[in-house]
N, C-alpha and C positions, 0 to 999 in steps of 0.2 A: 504494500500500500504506500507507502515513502519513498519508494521507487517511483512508482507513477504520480506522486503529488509532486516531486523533485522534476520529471520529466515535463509535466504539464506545466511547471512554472515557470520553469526554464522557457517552452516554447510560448507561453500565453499567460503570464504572469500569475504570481501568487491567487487572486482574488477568482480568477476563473479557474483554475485549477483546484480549490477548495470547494467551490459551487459544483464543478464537475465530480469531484468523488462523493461527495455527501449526495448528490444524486445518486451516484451509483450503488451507495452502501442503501438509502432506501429502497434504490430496486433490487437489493440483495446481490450486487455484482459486485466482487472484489479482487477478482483475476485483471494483470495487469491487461489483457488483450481486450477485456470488457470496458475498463476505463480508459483504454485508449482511444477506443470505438464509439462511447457515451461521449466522451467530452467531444470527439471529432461532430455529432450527430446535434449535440445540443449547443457547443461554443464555436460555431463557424468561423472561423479567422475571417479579420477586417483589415480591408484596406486603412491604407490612410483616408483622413477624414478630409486631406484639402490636397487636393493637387497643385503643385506649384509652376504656374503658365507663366510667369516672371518673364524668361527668356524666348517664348517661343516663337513670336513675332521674328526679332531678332533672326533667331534660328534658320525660320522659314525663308528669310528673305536672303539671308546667305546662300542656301539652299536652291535657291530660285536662280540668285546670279552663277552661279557656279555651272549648273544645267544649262546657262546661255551660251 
């Protein structure tokens, strides 16, 4: 079980790795391949929340001359 709340934190930080095995231990799942599985099914990895378009103008327009 420390195993897998160490691996979950690692990839998905402490707070979701905790909400993911206490799910699992309610569902009576405690093998490491179950809460890998549960946390994968219940805590979707998230992107980033802003993409950063700063440059891309820029980018694009270099991009453009270059192809001329």
């Amino acid at each position: 079980m420390l195993k897998a709340l160490a691996k979950l934190s690692e990839d998905n930080g402490f707070d979701r790795a905790v909400n993911s095995v206490a799910d699992a231990v309610r569902r009576g799942r405690s093998d490491l391949d179950s809460l890998l599985a549960l946390h994968g099914y219940l805590q979707p990895l998230q992107g980033p929340q802003k993409m950063d378009v700063s440059g891309m103008a820029t980018n694009w327009l270099m991009l453009r001359k270059a192809a001329s």
